[in-house]
C-alpha positions in Angstrom: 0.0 0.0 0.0 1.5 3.8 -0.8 0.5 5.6 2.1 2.2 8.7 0.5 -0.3 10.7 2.5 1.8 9.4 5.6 4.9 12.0 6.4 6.7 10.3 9.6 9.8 8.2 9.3 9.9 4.6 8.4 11.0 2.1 10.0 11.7 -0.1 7.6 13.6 -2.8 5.7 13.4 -1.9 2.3 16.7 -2.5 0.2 17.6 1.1 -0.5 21.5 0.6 -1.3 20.0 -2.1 -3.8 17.4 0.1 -5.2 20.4 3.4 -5.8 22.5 0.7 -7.4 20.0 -0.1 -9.4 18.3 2.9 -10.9 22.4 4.3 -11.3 22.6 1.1 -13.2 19.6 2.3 -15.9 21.3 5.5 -16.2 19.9 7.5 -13.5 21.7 10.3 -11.7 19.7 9.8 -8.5 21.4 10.4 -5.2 20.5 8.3 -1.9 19.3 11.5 -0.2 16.1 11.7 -2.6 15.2 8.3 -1.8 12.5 8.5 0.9 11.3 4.9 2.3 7.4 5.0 3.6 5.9 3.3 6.0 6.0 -0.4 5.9 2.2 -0.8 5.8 2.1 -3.9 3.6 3.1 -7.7 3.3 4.2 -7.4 0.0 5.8 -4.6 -0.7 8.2 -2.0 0.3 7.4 1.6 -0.7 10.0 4.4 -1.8 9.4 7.9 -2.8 11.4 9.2 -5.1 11.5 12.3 -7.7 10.5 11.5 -11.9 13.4 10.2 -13.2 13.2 11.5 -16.8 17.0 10.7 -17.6 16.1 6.6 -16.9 16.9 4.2 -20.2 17.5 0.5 -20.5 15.0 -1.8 -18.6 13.4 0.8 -16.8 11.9 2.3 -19.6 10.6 -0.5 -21.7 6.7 0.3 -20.6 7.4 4.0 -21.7 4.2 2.8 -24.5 1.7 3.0 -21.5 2.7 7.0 -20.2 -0.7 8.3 -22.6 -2.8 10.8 -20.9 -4.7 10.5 -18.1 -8.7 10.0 -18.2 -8.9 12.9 -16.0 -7.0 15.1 -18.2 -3.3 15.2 -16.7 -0.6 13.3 -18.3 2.4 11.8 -16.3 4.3 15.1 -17.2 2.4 16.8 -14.4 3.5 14.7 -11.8 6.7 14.8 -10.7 7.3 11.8 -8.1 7.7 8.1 -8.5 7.2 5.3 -5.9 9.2 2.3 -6.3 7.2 -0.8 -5.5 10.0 -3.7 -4.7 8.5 -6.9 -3.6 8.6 -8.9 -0.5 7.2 -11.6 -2.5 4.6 -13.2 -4.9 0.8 -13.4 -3.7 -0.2 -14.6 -7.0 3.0 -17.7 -6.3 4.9 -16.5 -9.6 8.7 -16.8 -10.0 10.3 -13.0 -9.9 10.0 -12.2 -13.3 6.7 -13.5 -14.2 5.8 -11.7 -11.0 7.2 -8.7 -12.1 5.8 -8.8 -15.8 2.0 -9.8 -14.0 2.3 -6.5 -11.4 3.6 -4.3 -14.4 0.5 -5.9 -16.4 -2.0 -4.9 -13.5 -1.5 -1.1 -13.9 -1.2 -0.8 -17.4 -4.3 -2.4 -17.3 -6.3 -0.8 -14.5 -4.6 3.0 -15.5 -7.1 3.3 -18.5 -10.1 3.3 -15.2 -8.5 6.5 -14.3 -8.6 5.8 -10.7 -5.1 4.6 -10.6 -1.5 5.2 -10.2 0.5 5.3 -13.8 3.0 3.0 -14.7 6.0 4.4 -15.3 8.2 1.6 -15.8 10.3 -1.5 -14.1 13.7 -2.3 -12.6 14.7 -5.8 -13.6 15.5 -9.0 -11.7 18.8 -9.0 -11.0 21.4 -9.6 -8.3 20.7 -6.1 -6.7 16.8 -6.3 -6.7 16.0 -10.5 -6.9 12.2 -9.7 -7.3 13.0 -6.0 -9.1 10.7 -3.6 -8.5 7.8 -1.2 -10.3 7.8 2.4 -11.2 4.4 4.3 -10.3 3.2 7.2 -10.2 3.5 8.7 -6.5 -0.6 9.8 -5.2 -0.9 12.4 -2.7 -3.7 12.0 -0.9 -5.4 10.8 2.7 -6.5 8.2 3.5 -10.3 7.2 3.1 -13.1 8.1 6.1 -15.3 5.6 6.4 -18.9 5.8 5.4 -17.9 9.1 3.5 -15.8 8.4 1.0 -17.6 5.2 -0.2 -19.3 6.9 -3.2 -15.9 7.9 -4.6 -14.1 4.7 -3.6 -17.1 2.7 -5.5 -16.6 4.9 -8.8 -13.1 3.8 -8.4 -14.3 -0.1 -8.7 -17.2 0.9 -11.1 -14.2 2.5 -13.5 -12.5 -0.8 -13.6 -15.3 -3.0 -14.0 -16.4 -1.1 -17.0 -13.6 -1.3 -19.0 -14.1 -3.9 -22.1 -12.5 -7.1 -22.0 -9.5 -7.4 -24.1 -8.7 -9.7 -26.8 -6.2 -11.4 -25.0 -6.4 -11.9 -21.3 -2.9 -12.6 -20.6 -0.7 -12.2 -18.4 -4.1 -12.0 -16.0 -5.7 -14.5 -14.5 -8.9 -15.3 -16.4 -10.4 -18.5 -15.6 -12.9 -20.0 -17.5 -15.1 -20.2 -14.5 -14.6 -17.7 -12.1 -17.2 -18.5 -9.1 -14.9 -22.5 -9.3 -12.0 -20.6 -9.3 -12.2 -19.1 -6.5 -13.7 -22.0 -4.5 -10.8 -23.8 -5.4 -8.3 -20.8 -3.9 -10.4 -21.2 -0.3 -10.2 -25.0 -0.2 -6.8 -24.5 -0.8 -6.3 -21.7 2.2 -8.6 -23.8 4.7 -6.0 -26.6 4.3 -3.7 -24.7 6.7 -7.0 -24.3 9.2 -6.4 -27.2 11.9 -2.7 -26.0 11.7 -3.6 -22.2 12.6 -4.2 -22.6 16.3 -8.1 -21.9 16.3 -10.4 -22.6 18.8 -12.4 -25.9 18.4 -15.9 -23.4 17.9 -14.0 -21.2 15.5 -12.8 -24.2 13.4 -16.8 -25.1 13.4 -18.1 -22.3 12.5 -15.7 -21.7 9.9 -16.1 -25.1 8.2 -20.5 -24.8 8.2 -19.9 -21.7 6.2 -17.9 -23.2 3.7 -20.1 -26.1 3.6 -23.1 -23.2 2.9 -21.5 -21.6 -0.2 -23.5 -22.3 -3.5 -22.1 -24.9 -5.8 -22.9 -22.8 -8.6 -24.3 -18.9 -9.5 -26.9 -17.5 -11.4 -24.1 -15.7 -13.5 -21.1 -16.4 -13.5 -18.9 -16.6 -16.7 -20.7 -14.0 -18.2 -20.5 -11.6 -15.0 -16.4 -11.5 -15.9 -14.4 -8.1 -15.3 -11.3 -6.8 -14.5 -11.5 -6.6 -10.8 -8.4 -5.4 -8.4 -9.5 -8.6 -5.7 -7.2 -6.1 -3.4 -9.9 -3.6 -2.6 -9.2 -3.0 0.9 -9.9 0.7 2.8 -6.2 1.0 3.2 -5.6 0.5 -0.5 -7.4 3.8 -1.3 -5.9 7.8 -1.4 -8.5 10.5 -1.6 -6.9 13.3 -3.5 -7.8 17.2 -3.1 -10.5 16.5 -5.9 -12.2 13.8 -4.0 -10.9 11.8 -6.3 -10.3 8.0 -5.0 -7.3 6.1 -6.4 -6.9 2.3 -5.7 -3.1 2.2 -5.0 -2.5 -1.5 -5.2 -3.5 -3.7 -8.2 -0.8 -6.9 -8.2 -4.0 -9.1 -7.9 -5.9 -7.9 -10.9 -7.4 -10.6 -12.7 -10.7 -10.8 -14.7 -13.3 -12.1 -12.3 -16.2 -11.0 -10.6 -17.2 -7.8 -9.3 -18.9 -8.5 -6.5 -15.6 -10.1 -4.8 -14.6 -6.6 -4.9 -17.6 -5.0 -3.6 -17.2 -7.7 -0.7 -13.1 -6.7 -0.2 -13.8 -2.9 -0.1 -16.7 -3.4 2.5 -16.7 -6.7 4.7 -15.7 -6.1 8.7 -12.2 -8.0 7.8 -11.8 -5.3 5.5 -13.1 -2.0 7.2 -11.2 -2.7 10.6 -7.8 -4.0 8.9 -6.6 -0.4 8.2 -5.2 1.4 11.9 -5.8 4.6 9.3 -9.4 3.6 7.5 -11.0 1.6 10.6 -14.9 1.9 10.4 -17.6 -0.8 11.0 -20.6 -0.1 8.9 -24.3 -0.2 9.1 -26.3 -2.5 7.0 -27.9 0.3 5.0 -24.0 2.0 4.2 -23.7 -1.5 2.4 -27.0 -1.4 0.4 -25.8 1.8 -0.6 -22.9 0.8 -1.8 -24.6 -1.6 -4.3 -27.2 0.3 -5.3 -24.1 2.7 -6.1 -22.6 0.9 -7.7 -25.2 -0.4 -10.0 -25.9 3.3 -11.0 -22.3 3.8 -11.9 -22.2 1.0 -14.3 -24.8 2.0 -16.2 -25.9 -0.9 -19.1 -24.1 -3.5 -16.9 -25.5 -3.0 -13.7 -27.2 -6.0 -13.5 -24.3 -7.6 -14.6 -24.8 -9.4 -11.2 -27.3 -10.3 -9.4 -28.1 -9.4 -5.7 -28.1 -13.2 -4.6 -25.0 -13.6 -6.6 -23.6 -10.8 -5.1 -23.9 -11.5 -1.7 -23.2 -15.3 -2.3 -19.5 -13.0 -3.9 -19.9 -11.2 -0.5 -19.8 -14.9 1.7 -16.9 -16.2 -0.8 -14.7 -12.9 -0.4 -15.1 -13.5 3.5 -14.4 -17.0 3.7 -11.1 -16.4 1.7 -10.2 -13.6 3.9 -10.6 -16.5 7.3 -9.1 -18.7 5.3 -5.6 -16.5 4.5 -5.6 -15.5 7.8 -5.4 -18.9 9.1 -2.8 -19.8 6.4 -0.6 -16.3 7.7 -1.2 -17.9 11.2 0.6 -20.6 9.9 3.0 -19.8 7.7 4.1 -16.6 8.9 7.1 -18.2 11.4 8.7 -20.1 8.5 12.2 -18.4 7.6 12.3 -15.7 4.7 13.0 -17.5 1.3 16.4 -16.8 0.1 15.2 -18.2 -3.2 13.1 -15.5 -3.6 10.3 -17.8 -5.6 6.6 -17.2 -5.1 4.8 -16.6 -1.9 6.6 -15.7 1.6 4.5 -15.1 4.1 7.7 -14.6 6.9 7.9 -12.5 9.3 11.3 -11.3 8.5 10.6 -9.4 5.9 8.2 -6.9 7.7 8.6 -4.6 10.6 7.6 -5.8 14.0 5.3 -3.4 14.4 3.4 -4.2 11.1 3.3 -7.9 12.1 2.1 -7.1 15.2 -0.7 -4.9 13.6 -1.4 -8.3 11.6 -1.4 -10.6 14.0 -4.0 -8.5 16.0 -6.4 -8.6 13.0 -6.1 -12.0 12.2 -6.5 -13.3 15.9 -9.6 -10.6 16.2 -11.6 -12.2 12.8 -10.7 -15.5 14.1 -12.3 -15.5 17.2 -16.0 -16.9 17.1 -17.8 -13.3 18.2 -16.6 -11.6 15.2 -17.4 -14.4 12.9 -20.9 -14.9 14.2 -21.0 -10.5 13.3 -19.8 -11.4 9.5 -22.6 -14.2 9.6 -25.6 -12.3 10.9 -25.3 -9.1 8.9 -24.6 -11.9 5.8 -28.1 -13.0 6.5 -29.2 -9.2 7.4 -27.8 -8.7 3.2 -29.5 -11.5 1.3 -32.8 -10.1 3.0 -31.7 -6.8 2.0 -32.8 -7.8 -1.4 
């Protein structure tokens, strides 16, 4: 996440010798004093701040193709920092370069939306940055307050899931069967669920909701958009405009909305964020939908209400799920491979993984998952 709203020192553990070596090594006359870490508020990234590097060549500039103008009118020109996005590791399991190539992918995608940072360019995998890193335009803006910045925050997801479906899906994910796909991802995650430490009602309650989730939806395959499946509070900046820009896109895939809906408003979601936390009424939720329906005009049945809430339970149950797989996984030591997923500890500040482990414990723990339940059941009524 690029909290570039955010002005007090990191502690952090971001490779900045590596990253100086490296932009010097595409031709950049960058000096380490206009490197400026941020926060270490996610798992798989580090953030640095640094000014437009308009003298870069080589690998750095091989996506120069995607810099046209931006649907709000400004072009890249107009903005003069960067943020280099060096990964921690693969969520999507990808070795470094097809990591890489998939994140750089994700916002040249997502930028014709117009709610998102610009790509600017890459930093290869080398034997300075193993995983390389992206270059993105930097956002200055605050974070989002909770219910009043939903309208803006759902034109954000409404501009993504409006843009046509390419030709030629790849490198994103686009599975022939999105609703199967992503059962498949939480049977997968709920493997690590006896291994996560839960309590014996937890573990119950858990497994009857994933026993409740429809087989199949109303529509599925032809419900399929590009979706950020990242769509967390925290992932949002709210610029002077009130514009909202979804920071975070290395999970784009094409899918289905309502998964994102779900990620930008379930209680896993709304509370994860120190900076975005809010809990949310019932009716704020409705809203949101009904928003969002409005903003995508011809589409906005694209979905319908018992699909998306059954998108809703599925979006929740993955969330439990990869928390009980962090529980698990999270100890192991930091691959020095550098292939895939890496869920260690080692590679975060203590303070972050102390923030995480808080959150996971908390929407582990049988009160909060009987909450996600009833208002679940509160939803599908809703309709």
């Amino acid at each position: 996440m690029e909290q570039c709203a955010q002005n007090q020192a990191a502690n952090h553990k971001a490779p900045m010798d590596a990253l100086l070596r490296s932009l010097k090594r595409q031709g950049s006359h960058i000096e380490y004093h206009q490197l400026r870490p941020l926060p270490d508020t996610g798992l798989a990234h580090w953030h640095v701040r640094l000014p437009c590097l308009r003298n870069i060549d080589g690998s750095a500039r091989h996506i120069a193709a995607h810099r046209e103008t931006h649907a709000c009118g400004r072009t890249s020109a107009q903005r003069d920092d960067w943020v280099a996005r060096i990964p921690k590791q693969s969520q999507m399991q990808l070795d470094a370069e097809h990591n890489l190539a998939y994140q750089a992918a994700c916002f040249a995608r997502a930028q014709a939306g117009g709610h998102t940072p610009r790509l600017h360019g890459c930093l290869p995998c080398d034997d300075l940055l193993p995983r390389g890193a992206l270059l993105v335009e930097a956002i200055d803006g605050r974070s989002a307050d909770l219910p009043n910045d939903l309208p803006a925050m759902t034109e954000a997801l409404a501009s993504l899931h409006r843009l046509p479906l390419p030709t030629a899906s790849q490198p994103l994910d686009c599975p022939l069967d999105p609703w199967q796909d992503m059962q498949r991802e939480i049977r997968h995650q709920a493997e690590y669920l006896h291994a996560a430490g839960l309590s014996p009602h937890s573990l119950q309650a858990i497994e009857r909701a994933l026993r409740t989730l429809p087989e199949r939806l109303e529509h599925s395959r032809d419900a399929t958009r590009l979706i950020s499946f990242d769509a967390h509070p925290g992932n949002f900046l709210i610029e002077r405009t009130g514009r909202a820009v979804l920071v975070d896109l290395e999970k784009c895939r094409y899918s289905l909305p309502g998964f994102d809906l779900a990620h930008m408003s379930l209680y896993t979601s709304t509370t994860w964020d120190i900076n975005t936390r809010a809990i949310l009424f019932t009716e704020d939720i409705v809203a949101l939908y009904q928003r969002w329906q409005d903003r995508m005009g011809p589409d906005r049945h694209v979905q319908s209400w018992r699909d998306l809430i059954a998108c809703r339970q599925a979006m929740w149950l993955w969330s439990v799920t990869w928390c009980a797989k962090w529980k698990a996984t999270q100890q192991r030591m930091a691959d020095s491979t550098h292939h895939g997923e890496d869920w260690s500890s080692q590679l975060s500040d203590d303070a972050l993984i102390q923030h995480v482990r808080n959150r996971v414990d908390h929407y582990l723990s049988l009160p909060i998952l009987q909450r996600v339940m009833r208002e679940l059941r509160e939803l599908a009524d809703a309709a």
